[in-house]
N, C-alpha and C positions, 0 to 999 in steps of 0.2 A: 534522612534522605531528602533531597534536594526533589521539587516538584518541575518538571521541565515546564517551559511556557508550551500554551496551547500550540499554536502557529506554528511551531517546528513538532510537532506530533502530529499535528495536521498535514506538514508534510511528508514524513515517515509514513503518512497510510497512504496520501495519493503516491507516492513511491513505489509499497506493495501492490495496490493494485495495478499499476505501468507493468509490475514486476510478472505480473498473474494475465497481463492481457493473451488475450491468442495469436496477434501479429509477433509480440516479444518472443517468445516461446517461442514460435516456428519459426524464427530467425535465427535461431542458437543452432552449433555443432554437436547440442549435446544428445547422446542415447536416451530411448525411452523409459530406464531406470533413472540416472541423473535429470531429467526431466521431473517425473515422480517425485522422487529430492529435492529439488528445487523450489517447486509446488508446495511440498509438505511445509518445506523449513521456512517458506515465503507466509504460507497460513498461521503459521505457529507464532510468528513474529505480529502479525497483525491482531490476533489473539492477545497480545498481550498489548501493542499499542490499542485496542478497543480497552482493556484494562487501565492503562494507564488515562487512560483520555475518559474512561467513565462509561462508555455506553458504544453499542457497537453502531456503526457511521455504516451505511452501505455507498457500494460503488456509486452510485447517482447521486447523492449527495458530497461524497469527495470531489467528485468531475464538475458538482456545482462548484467548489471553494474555487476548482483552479478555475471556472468561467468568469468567475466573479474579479478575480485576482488576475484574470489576463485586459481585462475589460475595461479595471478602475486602474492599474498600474501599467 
């Protein structure tokens, strides 16, 4: 098994969390069940990008990469 590079796992979680914000979600067509779904399978996935990447990142420190990354690039 091939080890992805950091920097694209790092963007798969700021991803998830865009994915999980409260603005995103209320802007969706979808029911309060699909919603819940969403949520879930959106957690489950960052569950394992914490795994993959070693340690779990919280939201504040993902929002730092992109400040940093919008700031130097």
């Amino acid at each position: 098994m091939t080890r992805r590079n950091e920097y694209f796992i790092r963007e798969d979680i700021l991803k998830c969390y865009s994915e999980l914000s409260p603005e995103r979600i209320s802007n969706t067509n979808l029911n309060k069940t699909q919603i819940r779904a969403k949520i879930s399978k959106t957690n489950k996935e960052l569950k394992y990008l914490f795994k993959e990447y070693g340690r779990v990142v919280s939201q504040e420190e993902a929002l730092g990469w992109l400040r940093k990354k919008v700031c130097t690039g």
